[in-house]
N, C-alpha and C positions, 0 to 999 in steps of 0.2 A: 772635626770629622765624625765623633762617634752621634753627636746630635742629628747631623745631616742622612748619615744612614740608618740609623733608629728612626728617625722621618718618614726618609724616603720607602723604608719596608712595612711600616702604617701605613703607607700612601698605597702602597700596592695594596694593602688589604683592606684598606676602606672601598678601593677602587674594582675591586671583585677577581684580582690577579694572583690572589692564595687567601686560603682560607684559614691558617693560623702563620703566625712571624712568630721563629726561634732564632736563638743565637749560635754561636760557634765559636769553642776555644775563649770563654770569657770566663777571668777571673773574678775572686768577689767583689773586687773595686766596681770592677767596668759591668759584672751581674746588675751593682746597685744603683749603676749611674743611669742605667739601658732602661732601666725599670722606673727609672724616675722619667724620663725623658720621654718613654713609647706613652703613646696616646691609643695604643690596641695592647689587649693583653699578648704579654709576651709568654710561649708557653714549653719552649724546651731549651735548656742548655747542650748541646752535644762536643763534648769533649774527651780527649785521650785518655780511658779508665781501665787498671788492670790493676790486678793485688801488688804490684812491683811500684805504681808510684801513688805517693799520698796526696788524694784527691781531694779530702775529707771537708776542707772549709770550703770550698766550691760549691763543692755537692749540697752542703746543709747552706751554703748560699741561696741556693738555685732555690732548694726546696719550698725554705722560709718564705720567697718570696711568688712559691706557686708556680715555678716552672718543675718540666719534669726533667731527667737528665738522661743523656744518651752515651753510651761506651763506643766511642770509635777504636780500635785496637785492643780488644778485648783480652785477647788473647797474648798479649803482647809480642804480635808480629808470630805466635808460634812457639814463641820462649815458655809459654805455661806448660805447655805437651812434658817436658823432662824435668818441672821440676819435683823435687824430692818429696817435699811435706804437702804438695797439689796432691802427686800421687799417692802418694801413704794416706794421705783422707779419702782420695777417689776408692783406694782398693777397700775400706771397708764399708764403703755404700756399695762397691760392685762396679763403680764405674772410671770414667777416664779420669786422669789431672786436667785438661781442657774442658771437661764435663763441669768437675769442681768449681773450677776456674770461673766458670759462666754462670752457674751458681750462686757463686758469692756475690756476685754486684745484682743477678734479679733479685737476690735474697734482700737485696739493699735497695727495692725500688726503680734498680739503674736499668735501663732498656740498652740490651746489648746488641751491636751489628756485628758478628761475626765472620769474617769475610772465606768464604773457600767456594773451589768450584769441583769440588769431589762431593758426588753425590753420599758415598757414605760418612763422610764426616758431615755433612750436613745431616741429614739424622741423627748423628751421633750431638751434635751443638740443638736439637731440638729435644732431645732425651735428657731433659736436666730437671721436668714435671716434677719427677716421682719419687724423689727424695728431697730430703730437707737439712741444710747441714747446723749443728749444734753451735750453740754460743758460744763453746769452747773454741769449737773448729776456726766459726766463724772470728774469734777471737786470733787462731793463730795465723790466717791467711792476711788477716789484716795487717799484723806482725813483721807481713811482708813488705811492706810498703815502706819509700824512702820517699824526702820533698824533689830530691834532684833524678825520678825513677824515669823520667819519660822517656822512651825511643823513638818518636816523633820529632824532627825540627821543623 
């Protein structure tokens, strides 16, 4: 099956039906099989990314082979908002623990979708420019992460 649709989503973009083929929710097995098999460059992974679960061989998957990665659930559903060491690194930049949050993975290259339909938290998830968090920091949100973190089935 994964031959036939790695195919068939070259065939749309041979055929002038999108103009880049990414994947979604592949691990690094099926990253390297996709890439073996597509006949157009493949060029984004978008998968469930949050400092709660460990992403990390995916990611350096994806990268290696040239695709970018995308954070679906960035925020994990909202769970970043309270937590402790989010917030204790937000407050000495000035900002939120969901600020941080999102932070951490642009910091990492990762392209985030944040979902909300409140105008001021939307701001608030684009306010993440103007600081930069340390390798320390960035050391202990990573800290966070578990293999079994995801809240997504």
């Amino acid at each position: 099956p994964l031959k036939e649709t790695v195919g068939a989503l070259c065939k749309m973009k041979r055929e002038g039906f999108a103009r880049h083929v990414g994947i979604s929710n592949f691990n690094v097995r099926l990253v390297e099989e996709a890439v073996k098999l597509a006949t157009e460059p493949l060029v984004n992974n978008q998968i469930e990314c949050h400092p709660y679960y460990d992403q990390s061989a995916t990611i350096a998957a994806s990268k290696q082979r040239g695709l970018t990665v995308t954070a679906y659930s960035p925020v994990a559903r909202g769970r970043a908002a309270g937590d402790a060491v989010l917030g204790r690194i937000g407050k000495a930049h000035g900002k939120t623990a969901t600020q941080v949050c999102l932070r951490f993975m642009v910091q990492q290259d990762i392209i985030v979708i944040p979902k909300t339909s409140h105008s001021e938290r939307l701001k608030e998830n684009l306010a993440i420019f103007d600081f930069k968090l340390t390798p320390a920091e960035m050391k202990e949100i990573a800290a966070l992460a578990s293999p079994h973190g995801n809240i997504v089935s």
